[in-house]
C-alpha positions in Angstrom: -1.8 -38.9 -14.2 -0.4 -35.7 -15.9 -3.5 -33.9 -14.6 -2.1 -34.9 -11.2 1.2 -34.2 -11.4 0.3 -30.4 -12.5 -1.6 -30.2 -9.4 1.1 -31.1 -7.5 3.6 -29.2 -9.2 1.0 -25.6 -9.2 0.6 -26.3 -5.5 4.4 -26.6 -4.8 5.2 -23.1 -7.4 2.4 -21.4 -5.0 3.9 -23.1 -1.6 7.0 -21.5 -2.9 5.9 -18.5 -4.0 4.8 -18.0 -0.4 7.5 -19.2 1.5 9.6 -16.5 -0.9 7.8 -13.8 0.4 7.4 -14.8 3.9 11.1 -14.3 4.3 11.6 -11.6 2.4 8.6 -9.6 4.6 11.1 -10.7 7.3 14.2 -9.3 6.2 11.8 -5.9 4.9 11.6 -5.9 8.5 14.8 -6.3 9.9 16.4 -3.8 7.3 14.5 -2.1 4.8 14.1 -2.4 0.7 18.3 -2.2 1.2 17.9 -5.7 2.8 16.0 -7.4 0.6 18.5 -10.5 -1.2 17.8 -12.9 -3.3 20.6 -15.1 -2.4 19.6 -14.4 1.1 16.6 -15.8 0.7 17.6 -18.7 -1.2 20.5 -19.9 1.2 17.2 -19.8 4.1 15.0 -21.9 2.0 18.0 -24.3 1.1 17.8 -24.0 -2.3 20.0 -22.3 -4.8 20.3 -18.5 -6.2 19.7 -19.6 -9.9 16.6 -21.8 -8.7 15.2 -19.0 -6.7 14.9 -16.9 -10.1 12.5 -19.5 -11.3 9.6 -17.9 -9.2 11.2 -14.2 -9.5 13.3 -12.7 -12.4 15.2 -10.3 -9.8 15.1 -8.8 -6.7 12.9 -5.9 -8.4 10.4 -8.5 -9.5 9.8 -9.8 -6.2 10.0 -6.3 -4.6 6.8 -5.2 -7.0 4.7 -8.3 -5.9 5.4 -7.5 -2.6 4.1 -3.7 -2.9 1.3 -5.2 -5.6 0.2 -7.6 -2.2 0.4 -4.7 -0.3 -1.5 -2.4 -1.2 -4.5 -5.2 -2.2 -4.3 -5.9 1.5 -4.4 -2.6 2.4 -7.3 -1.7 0.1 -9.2 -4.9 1.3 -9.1 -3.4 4.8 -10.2 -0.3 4.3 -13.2 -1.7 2.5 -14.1 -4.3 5.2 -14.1 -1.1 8.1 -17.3 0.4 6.6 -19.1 3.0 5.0 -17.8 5.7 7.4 -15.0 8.5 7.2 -14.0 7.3 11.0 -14.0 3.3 10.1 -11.9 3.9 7.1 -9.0 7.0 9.0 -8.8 4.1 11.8 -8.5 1.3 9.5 -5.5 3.0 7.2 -4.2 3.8 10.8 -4.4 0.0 11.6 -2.9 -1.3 9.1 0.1 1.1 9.2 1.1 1.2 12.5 0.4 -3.1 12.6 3.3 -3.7 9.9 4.9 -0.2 9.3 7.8 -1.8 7.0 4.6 -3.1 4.8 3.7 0.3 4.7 6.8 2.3 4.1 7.2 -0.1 1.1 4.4 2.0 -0.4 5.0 5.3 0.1 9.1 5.6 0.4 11.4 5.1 -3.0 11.9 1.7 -2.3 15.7 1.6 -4.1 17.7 3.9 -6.4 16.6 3.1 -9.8 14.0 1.2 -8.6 10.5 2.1 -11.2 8.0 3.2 -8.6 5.1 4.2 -11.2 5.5 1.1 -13.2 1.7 0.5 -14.5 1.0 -2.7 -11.7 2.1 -0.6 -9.0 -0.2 2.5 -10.5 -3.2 0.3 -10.8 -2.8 -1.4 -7.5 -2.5 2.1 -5.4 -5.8 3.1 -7.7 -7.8 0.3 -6.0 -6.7 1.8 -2.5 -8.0 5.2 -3.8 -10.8 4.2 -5.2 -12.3 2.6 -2.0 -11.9 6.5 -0.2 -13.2 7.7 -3.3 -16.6 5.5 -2.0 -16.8 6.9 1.1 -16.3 10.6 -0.4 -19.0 11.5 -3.1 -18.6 15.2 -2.5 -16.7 17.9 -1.5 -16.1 21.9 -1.9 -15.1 22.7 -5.8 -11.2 22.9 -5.9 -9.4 25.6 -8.4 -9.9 25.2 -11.5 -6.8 24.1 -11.8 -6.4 21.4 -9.6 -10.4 20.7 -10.7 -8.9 20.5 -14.5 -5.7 18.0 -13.2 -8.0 16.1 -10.4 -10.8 15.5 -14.0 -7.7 14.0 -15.9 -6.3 12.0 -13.2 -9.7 10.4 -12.9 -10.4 9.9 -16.9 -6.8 8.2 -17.0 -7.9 5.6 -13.7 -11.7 5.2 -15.6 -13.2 7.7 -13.5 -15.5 9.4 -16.1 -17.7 10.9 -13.9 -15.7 11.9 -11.0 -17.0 14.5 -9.0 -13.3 17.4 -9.0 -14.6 18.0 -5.3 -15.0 14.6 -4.2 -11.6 14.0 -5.8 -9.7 16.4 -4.2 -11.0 15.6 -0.5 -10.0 12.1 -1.1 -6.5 13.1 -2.0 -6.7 15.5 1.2 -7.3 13.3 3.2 -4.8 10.9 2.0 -2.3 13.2 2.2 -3.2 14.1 6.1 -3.7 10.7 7.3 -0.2 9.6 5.7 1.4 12.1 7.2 0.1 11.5 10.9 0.7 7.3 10.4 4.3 8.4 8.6 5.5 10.9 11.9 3.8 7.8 14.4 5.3 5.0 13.0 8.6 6.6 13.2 8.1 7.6 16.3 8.3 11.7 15.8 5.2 12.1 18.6 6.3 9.3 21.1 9.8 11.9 21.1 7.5 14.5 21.6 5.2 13.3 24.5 2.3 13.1 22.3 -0.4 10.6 22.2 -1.1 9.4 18.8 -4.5 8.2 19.7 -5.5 11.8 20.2 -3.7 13.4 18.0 -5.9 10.3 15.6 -8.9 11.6 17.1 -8.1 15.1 16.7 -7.5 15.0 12.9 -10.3 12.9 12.0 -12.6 15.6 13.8 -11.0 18.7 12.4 -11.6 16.7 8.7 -14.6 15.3 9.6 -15.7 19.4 9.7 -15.5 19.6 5.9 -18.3 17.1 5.4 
């Protein structure tokens, strides 16, 4: 009987748990980290503040699972599009421009004072790098030294081996395909006239060169 009612109870903490971040998703949506309230939430599942802090010890708490979740979804995406540079550019694209306050949660200081390298957050973005890491075994040797900083950045995220080269393509391309996904989702080209889906192509051609 006690066995049962431990079910019950772990099934109605992860029912919860979900519901929690369901709405606050919805109010990332509607306004930003800024939006994001406890109380809020509380008051739309019909239970109390205090209650609420059962599942979540703040607003901050909930905030990191929320950017935790995020980037596992992201890095589950970009490892389900395929072995290819293409597949994986298109998939980060996807994702993005699909739930862009998801993805601003990442990359943008979420709130003042809020810890944005705490050690879950570090590990979690690692597992999105390390799935473009995959797809990029090589590349041109950097400076020595960005090939010194790229080889400790590595040993620190378990990467014994990894190839400086490889490394710094990854981060390359990181850094290119952010900023394209950041100036669409904002909507910097559709103010310019632009079509993102060539200026997509466009950039994964001009890196695809490198290969």
């Amino acid at each position: 009987m006690a066995s049962a009612a431990g079910g019950i109870r772990d099934r109605f903490r992860a029912q919860m748990l979900q519901e929690i971040k369901d709405v606050a998703l919805r109010q990332l949506a509607e306004g930003g980290p800024a939006a994001l309230s406890v109380n809020a939430i509380a008051k739309e599942l019909g239970v109390s503040g205090p209650a609420l802090y059962r599942y979540y010890a703040g607003r901050d708490a909930l905030l990191t699972e929320l950017i935790v979740d995020a980037y596992t979804d992201l890095a589950a995406e970009l490892e389900a599009a395929g072995p290819g540079l293409r597949e994986m550019a298109a998939a980060y694209r996807a994702w993005a421009t699909a739930q862009p306050h998801r993805y601003r949660l990442l990359f943008a200081a979420p709130l003042p004072g809020y810890d944005a390298h705490d050690e879950h957050l570090v590990k979690a973005a690692q597992a999105v790098m390390d799935v473009v890491l995959g797809v990029l075994t090589t590349g041109p040797a950097p400076s020595r030294p960005l090939a010194g900083q790229l080889t400790e950045w590595g040993r620190r995220r378990g990467h014994e081996e990894l190839d400086p080269g490889a490394a710094a393509r990854a981060v390359l391309l990181w850094s290119r395909m952010h900023g394209l996904v950041s100036l669409e989702i904002e909507g910097n080209f559709a103010s310019m006239g632009l079509d993102a889906d060539e200026l997509f192509e466009a950039e994964v051609a001009t890196f695809g060169q490198a290969e």
